[in-house]
mmCIF file as gemmi writes it, N, C-alpha and C atoms, coordinates in Angstrom:
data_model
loop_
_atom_site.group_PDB
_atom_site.id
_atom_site.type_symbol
_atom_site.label_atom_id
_atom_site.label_alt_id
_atom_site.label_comp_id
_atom_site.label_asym_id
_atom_site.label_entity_id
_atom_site.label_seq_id
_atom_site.pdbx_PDB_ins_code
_atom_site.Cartn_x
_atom_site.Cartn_y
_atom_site.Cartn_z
_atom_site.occupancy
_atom_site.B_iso_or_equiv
_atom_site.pdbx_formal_charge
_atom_site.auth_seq_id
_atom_site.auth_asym_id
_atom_site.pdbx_PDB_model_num
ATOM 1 N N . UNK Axp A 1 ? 0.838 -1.168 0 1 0 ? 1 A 1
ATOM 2 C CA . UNK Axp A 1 ? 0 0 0 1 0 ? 1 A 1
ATOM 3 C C . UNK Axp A 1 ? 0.889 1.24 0 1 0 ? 1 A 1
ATOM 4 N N . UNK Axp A 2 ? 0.397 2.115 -0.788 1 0 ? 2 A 1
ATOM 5 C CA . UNK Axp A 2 ? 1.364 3.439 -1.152 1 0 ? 2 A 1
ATOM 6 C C . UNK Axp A 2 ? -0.014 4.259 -0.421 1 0 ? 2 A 1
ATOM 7 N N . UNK Axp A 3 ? 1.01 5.329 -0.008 1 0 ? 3 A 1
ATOM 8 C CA . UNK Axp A 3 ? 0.177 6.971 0.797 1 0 ? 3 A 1
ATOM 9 C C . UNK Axp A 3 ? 0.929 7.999 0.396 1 0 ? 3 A 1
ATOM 10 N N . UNK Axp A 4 ? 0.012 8.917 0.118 1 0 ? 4 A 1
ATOM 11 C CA . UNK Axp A 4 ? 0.966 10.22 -0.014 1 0 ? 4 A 1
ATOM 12 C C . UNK Axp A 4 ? 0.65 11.455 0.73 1 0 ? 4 A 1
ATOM 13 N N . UNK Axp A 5 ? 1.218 12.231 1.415 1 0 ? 5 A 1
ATOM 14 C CA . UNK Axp A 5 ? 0.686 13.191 2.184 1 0 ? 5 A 1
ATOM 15 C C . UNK Axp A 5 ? 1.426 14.353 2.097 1 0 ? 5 A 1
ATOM 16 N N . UNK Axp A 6 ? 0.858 15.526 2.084 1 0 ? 6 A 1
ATOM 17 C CA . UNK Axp A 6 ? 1.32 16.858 1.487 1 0 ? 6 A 1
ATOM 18 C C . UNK Axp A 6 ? 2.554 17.417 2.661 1 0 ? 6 A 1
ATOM 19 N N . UNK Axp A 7 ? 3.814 17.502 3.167 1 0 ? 7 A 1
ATOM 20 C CA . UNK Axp A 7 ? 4.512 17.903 4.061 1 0 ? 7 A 1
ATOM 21 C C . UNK Axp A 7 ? 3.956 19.026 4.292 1 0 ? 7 A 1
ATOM 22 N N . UNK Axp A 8 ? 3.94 19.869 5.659 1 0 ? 8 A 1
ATOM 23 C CA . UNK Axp A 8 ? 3.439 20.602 6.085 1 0 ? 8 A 1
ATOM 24 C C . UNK Axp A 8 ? 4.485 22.053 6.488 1 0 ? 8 A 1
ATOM 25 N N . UNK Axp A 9 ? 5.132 22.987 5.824 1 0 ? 9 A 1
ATOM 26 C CA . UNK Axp A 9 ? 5.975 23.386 6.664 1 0 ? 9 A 1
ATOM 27 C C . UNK Axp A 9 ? 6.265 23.704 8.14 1 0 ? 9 A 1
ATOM 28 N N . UNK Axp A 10 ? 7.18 23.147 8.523 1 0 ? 10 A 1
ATOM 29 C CA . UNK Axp A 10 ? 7.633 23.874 10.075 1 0 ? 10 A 1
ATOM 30 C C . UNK Axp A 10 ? 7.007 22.755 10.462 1 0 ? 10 A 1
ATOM 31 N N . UNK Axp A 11 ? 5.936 21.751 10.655 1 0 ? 11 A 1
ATOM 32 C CA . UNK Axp A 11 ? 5.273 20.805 11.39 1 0 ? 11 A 1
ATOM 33 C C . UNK Axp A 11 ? 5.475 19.603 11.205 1 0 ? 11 A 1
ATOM 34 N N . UNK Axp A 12 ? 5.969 19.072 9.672 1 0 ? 12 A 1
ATOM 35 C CA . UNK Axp A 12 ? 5.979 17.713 9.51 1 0 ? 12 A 1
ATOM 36 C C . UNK Axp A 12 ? 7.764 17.762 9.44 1 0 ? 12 A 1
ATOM 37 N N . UNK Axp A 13 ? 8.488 16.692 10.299 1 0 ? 13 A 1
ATOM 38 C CA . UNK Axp A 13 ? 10.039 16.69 10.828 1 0 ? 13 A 1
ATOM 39 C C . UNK Axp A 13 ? 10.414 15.325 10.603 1 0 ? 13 A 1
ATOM 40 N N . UNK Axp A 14 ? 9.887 14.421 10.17 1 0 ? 14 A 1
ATOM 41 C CA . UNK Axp A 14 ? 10.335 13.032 10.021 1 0 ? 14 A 1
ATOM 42 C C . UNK Axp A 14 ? 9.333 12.479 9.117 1 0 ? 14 A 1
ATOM 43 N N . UNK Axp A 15 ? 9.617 11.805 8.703 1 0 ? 15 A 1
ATOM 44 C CA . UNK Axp A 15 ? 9.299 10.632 7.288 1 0 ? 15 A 1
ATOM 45 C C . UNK Axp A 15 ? 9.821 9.118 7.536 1 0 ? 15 A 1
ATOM 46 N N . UNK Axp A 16 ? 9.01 8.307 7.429 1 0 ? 16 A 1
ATOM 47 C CA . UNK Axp A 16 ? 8.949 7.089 8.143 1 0 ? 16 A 1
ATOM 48 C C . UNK Axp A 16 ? 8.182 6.472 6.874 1 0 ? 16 A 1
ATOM 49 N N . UNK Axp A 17 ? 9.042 5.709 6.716 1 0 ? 17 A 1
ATOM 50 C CA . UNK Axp A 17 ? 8.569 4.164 5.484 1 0 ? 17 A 1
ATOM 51 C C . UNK Axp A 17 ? 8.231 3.23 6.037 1 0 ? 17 A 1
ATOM 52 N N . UNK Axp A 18 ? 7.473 2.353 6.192 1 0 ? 18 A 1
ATOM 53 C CA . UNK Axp A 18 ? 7.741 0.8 6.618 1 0 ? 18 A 1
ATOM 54 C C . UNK Axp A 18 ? 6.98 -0.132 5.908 1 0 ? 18 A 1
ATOM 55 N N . UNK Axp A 19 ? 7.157 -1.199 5.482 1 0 ? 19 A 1
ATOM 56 C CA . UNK Axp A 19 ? 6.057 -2.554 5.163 1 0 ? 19 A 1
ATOM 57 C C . UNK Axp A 19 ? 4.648 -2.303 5.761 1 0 ? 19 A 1
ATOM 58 N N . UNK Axp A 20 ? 3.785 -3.281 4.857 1 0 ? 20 A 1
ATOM 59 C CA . UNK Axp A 20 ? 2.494 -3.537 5.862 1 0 ? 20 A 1
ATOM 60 C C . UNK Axp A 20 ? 2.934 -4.35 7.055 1 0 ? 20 A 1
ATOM 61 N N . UNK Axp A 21 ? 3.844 -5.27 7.083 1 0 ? 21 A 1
ATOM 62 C CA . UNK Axp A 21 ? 4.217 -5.961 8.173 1 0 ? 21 A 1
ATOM 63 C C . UNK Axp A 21 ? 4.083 -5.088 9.22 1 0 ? 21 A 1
ATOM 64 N N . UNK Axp A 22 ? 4.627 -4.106 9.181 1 0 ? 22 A 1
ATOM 65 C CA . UNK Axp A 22 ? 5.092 -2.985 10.619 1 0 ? 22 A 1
ATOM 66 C C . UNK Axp A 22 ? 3.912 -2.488 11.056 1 0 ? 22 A 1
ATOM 67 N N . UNK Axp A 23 ? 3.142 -1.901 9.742 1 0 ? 23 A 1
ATOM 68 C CA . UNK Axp A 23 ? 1.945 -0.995 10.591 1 0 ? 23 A 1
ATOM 69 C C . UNK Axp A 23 ? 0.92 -1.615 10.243 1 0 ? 23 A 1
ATOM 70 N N . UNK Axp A 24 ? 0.962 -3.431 10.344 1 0 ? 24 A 1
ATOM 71 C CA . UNK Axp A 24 ? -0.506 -4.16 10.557 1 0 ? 24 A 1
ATOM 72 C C . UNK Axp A 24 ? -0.796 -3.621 12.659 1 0 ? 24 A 1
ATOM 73 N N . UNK Axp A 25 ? 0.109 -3.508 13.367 1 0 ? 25 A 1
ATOM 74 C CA . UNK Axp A 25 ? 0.203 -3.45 14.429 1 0 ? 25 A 1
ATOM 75 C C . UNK Axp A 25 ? 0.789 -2.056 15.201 1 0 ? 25 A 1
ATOM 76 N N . UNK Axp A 26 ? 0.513 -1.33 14.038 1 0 ? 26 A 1
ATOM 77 C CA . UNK Axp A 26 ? 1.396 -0.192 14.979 1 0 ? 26 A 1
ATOM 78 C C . UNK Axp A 26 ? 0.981 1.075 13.808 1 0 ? 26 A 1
ATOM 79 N N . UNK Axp A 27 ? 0.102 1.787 14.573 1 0 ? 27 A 1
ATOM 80 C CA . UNK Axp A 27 ? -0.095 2.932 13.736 1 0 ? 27 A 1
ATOM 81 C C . UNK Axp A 27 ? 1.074 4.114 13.287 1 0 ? 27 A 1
ATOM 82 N N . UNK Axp A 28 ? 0.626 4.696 12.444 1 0 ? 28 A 1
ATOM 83 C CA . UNK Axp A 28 ? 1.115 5.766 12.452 1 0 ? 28 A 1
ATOM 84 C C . UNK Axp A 28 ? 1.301 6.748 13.121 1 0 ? 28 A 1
ATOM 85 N N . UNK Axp A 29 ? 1.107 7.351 14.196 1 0 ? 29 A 1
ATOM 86 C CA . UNK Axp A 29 ? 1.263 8.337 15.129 1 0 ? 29 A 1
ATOM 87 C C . UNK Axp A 29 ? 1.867 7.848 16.261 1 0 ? 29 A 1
ATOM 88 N N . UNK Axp A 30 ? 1.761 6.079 16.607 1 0 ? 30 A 1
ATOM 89 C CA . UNK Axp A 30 ? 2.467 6.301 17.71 1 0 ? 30 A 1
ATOM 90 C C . UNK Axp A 30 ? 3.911 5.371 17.038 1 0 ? 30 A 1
ATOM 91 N N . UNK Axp A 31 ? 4.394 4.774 16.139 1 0 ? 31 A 1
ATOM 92 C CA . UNK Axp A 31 ? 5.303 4.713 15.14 1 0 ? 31 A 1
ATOM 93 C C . UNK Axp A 31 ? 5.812 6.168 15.289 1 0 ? 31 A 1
ATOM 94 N N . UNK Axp A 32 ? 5.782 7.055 14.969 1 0 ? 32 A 1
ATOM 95 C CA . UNK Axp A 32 ? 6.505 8.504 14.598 1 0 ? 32 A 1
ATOM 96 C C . UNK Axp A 32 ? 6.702 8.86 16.325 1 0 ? 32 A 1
ATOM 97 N N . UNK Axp A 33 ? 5.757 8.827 16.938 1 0 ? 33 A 1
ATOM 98 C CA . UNK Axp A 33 ? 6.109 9.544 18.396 1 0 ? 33 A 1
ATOM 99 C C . UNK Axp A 33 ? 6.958 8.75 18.698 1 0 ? 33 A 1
ATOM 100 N N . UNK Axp A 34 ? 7.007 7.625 18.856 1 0 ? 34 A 1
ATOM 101 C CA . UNK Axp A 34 ? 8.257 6.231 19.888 1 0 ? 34 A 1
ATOM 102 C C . UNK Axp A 34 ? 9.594 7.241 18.709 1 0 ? 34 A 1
ATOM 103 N N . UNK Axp A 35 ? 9.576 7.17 17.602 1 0 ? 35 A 1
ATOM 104 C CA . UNK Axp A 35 ? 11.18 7.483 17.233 1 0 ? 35 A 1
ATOM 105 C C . UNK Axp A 35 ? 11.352 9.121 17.218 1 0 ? 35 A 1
ATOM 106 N N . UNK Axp A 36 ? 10.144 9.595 17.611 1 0 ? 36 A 1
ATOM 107 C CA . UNK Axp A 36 ? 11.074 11.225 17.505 1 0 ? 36 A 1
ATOM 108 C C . UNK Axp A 36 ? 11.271 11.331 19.245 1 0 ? 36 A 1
ATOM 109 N N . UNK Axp A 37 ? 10.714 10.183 20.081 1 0 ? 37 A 1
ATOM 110 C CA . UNK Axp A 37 ? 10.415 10.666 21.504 1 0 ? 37 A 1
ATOM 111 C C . UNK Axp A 37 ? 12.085 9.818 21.805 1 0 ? 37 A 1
ATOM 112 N N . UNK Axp A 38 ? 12.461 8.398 21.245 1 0 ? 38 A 1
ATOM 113 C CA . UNK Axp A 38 ? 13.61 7.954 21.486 1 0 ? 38 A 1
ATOM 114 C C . UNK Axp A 38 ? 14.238 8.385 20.715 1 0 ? 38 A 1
ATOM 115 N N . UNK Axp A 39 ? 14.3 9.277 19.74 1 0 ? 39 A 1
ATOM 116 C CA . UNK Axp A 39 ? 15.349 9.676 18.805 1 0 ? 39 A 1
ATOM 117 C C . UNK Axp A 39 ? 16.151 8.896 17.275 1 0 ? 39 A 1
ATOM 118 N N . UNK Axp A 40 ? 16.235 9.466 16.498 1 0 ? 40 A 1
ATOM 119 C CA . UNK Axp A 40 ? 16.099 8.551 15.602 1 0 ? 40 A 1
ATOM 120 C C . UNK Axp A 40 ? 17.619 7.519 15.135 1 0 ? 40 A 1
ATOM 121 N N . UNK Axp A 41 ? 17.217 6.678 15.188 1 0 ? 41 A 1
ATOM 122 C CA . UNK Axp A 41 ? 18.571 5.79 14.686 1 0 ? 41 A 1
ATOM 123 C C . UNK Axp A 41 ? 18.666 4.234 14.758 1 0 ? 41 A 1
ATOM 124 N N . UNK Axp A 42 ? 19.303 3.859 14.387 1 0 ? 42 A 1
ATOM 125 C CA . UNK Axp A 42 ? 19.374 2.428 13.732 1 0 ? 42 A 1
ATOM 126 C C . UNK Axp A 42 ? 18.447 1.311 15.093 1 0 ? 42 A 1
ATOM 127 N N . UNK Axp A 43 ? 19.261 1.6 16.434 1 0 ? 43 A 1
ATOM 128 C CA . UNK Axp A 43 ? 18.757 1.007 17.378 1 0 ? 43 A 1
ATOM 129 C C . UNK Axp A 43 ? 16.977 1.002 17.467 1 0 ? 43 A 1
ATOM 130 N N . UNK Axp A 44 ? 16.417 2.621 17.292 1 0 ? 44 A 1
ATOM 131 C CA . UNK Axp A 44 ? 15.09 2.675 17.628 1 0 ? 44 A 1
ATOM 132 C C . UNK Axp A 44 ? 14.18 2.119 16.271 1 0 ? 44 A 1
ATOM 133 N N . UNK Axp A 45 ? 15.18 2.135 15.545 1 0 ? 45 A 1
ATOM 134 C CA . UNK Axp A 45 ? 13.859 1.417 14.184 1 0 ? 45 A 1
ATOM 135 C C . UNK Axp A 45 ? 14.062 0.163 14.41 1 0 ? 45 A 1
ATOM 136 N N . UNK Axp A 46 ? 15.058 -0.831 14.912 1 0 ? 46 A 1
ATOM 137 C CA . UNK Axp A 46 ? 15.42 -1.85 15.312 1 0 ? 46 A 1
ATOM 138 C C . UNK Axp A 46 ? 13.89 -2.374 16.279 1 0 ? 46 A 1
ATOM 139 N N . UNK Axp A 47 ? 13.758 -1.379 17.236 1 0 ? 47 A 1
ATOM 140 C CA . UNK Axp A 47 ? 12.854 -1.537 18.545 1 0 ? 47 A 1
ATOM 141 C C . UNK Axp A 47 ? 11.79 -1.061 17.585 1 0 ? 47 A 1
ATOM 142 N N . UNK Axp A 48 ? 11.445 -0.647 16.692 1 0 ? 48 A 1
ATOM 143 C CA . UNK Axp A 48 ? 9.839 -0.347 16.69 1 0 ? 48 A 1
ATOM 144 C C . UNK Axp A 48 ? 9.722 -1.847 15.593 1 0 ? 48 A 1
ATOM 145 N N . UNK Axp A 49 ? 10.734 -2.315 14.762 1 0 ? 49 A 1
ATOM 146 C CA . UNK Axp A 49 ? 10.204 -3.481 14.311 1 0 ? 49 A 1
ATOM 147 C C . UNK Axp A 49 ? 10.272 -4.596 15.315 1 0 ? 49 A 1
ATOM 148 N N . UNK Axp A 50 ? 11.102 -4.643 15.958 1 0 ? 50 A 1
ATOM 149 C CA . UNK Axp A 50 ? 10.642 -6.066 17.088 1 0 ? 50 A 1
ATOM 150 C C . UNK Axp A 50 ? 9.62 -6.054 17.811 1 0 ? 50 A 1
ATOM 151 N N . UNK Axp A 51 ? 8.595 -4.888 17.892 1 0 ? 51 A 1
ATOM 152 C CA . UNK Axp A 51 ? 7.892 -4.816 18.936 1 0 ? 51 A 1
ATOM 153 C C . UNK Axp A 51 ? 6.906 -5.249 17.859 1 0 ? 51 A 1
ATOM 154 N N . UNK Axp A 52 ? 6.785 -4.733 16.756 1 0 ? 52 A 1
ATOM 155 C CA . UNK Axp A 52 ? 5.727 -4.892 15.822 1 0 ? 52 A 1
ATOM 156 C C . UNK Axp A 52 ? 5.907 -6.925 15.544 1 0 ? 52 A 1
ATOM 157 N N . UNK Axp A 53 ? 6.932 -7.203 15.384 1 0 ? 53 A 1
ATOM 158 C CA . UNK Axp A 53 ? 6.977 -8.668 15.221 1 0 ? 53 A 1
ATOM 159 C C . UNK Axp A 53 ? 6.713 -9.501 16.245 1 0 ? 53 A 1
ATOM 160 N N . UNK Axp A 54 ? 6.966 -9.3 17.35 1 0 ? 54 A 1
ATOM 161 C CA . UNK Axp A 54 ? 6.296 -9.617 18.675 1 0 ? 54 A 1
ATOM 162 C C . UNK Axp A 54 ? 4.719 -9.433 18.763 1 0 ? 54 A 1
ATOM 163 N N . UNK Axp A 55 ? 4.145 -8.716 18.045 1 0 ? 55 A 1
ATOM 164 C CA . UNK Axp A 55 ? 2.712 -8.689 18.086 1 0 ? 55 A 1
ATOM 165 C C . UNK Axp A 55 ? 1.921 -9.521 17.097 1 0 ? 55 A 1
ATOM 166 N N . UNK Axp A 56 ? 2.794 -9.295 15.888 1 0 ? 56 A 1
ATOM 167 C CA . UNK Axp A 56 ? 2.562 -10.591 14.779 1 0 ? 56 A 1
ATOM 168 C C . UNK Axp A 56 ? 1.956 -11.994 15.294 1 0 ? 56 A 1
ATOM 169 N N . UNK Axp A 57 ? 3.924 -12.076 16.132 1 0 ? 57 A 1
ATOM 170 C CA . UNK Axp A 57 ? 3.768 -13.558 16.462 1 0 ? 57 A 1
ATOM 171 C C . UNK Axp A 57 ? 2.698 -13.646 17.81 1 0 ? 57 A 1
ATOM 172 N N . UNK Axp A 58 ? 2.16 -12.701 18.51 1 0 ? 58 A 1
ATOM 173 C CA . UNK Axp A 58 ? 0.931 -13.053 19.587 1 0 ? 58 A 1
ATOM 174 C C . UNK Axp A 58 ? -0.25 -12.974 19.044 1 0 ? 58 A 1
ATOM 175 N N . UNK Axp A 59 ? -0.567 -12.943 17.704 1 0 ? 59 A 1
ATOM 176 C CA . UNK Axp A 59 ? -1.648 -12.323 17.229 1 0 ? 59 A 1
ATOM 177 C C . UNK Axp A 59 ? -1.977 -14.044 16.432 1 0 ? 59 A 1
ATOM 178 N N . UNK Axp A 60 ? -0.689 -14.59 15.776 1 0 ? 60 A 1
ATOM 179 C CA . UNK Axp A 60 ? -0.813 -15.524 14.598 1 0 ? 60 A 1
ATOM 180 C C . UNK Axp A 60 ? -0.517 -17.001 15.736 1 0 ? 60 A 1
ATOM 181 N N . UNK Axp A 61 ? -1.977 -17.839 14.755 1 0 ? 61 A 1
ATOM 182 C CA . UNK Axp A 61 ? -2.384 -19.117 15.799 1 0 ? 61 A 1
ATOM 183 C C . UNK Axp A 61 ? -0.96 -20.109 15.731 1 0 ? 61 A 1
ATOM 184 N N . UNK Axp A 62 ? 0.021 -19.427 14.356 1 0 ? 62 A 1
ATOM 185 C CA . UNK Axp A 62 ? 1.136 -20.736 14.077 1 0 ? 62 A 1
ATOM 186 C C . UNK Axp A 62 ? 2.264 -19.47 13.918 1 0 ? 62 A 1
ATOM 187 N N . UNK Axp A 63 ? 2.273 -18.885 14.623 1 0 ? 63 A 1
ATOM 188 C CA . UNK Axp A 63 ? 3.18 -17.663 14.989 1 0 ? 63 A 1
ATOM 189 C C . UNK Axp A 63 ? 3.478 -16.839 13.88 1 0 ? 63 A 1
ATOM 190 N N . UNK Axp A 64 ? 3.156 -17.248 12.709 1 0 ? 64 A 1
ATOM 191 C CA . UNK Axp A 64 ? 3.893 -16.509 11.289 1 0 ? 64 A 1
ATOM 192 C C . UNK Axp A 64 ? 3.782 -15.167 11.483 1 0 ? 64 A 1
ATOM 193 N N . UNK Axp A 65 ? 4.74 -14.382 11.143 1 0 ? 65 A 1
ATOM 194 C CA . UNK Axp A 65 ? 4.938 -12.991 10.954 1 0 ? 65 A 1
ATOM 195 C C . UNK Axp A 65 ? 5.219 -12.806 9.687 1 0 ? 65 A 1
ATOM 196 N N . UNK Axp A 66 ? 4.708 -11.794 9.334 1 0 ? 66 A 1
ATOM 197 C CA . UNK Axp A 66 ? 5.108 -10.718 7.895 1 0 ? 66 A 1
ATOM 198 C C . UNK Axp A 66 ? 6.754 -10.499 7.753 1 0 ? 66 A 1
ATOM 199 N N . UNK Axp A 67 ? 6.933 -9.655 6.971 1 0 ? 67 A 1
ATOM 200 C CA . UNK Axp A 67 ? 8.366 -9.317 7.057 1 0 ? 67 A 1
ATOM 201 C C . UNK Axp A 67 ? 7.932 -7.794 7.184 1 0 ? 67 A 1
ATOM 202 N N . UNK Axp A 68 ? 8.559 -7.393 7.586 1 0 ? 68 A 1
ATOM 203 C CA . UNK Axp A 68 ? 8.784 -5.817 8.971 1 0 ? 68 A 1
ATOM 204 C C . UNK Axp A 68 ? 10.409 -5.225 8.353 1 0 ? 68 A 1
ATOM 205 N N . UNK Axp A 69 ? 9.585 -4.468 7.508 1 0 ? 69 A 1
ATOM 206 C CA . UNK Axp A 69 ? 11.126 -3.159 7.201 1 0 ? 69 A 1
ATOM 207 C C . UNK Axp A 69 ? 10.374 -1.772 7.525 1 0 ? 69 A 1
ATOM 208 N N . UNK Axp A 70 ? 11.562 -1.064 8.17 1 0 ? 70 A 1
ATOM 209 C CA . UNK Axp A 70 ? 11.551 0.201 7.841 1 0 ? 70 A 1
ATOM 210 C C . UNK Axp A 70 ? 12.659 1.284 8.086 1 0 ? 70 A 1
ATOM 211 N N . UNK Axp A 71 ? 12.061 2.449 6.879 1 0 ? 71 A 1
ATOM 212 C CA . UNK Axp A 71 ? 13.308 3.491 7.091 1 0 ? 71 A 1
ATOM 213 C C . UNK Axp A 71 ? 12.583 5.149 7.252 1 0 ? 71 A 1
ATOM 214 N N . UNK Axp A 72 ? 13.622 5.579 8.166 1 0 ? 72 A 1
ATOM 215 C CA . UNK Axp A 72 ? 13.04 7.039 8.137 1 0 ? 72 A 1
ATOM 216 C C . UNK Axp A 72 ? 14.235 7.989 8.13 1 0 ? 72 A 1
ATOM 217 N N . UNK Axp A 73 ? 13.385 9.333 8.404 1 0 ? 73 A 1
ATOM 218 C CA . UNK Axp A 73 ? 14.745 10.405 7.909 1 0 ? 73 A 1
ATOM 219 C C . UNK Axp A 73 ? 14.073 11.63 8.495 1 0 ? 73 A 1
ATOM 220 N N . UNK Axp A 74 ? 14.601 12.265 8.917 1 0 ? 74 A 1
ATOM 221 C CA . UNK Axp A 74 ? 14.489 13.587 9.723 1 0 ? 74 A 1
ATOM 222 C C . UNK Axp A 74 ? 14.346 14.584 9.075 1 0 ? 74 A 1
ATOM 223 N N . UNK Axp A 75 ? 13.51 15.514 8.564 1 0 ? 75 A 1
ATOM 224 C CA . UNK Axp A 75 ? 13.404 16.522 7.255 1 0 ? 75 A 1
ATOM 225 C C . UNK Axp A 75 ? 13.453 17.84 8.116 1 0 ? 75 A 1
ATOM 226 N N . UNK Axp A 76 ? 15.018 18.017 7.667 1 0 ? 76 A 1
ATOM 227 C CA . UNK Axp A 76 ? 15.499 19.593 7.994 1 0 ? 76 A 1
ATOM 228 C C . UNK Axp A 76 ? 14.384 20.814 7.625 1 0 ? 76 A 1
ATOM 229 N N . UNK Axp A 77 ? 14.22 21.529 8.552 1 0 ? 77 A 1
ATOM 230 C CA . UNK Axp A 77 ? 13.067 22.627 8.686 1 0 ? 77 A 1
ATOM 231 C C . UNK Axp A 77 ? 13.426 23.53 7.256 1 0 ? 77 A 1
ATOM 232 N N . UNK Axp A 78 ? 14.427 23.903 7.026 1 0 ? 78 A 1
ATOM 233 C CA . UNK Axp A 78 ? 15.028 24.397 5.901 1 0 ? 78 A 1
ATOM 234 C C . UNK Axp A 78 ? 14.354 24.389 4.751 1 0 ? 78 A 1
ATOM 235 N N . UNK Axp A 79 ? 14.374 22.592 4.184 1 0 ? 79 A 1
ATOM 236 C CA . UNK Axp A 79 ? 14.028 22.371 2.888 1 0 ? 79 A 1
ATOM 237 C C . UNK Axp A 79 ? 13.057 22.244 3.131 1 0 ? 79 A 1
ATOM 238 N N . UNK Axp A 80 ? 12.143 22.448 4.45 1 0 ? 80 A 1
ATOM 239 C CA . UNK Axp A 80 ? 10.438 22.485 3.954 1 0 ? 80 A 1
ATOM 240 C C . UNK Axp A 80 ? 9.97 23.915 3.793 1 0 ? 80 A 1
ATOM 241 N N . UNK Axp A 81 ? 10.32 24.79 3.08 1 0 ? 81 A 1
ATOM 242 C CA . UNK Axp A 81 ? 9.805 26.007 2.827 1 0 ? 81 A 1
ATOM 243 C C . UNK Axp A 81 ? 10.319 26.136 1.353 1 0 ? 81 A 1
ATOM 244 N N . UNK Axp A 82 ? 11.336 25.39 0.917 1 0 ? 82 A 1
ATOM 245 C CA . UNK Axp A 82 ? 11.186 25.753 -0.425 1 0 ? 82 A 1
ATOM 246 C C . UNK Axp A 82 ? 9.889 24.802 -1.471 1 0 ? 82 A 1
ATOM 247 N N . UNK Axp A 83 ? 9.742 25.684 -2.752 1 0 ? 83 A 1
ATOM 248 C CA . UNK Axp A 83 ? 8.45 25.338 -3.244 1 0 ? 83 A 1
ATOM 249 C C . UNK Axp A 83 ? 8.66 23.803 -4.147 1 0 ? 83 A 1
């Protein structure tokens, strides 16, 4: 599933990709809060997919999980004002 959403200047600060795997279990808002609240980097996308695969496997009667990627990036206040 593809989304597209208009960046907002000054308000929208991170950009976050992931599989359906990731956000069968984990929305969008609290996905973005856990990594701007722990900060962003290899470790915390690490922790938002294990937590999401941990829910997989409590959710699935023969444990199967999806496959769970994701990447994000911090969008400098800067380049959101040009057109």
């Amino acid at each position: 599933m593809v989304s597209a959403y208009r960046l907002r200047p000054g308000v929208d600060v991170l950009l976050l990709l992931g599989t359906d795997g990731l956000f069968e279990f984990c929305n969008n808002t609290s996905a973005a809060g856990q990594l701007l609240k722990d900060g962003l980097s290899v470790s915390a996308l690490e922790e938002l997919c294990q937590q999401s695969r941990e829910r997989w496997t409590k959710s699935s009667f023969n444990e199967t999980v999806d496959d769970i990627t994701a990447i994000a990036a911090v969008l400098p206040a800067e380049n959101l004002h040009r057109p």
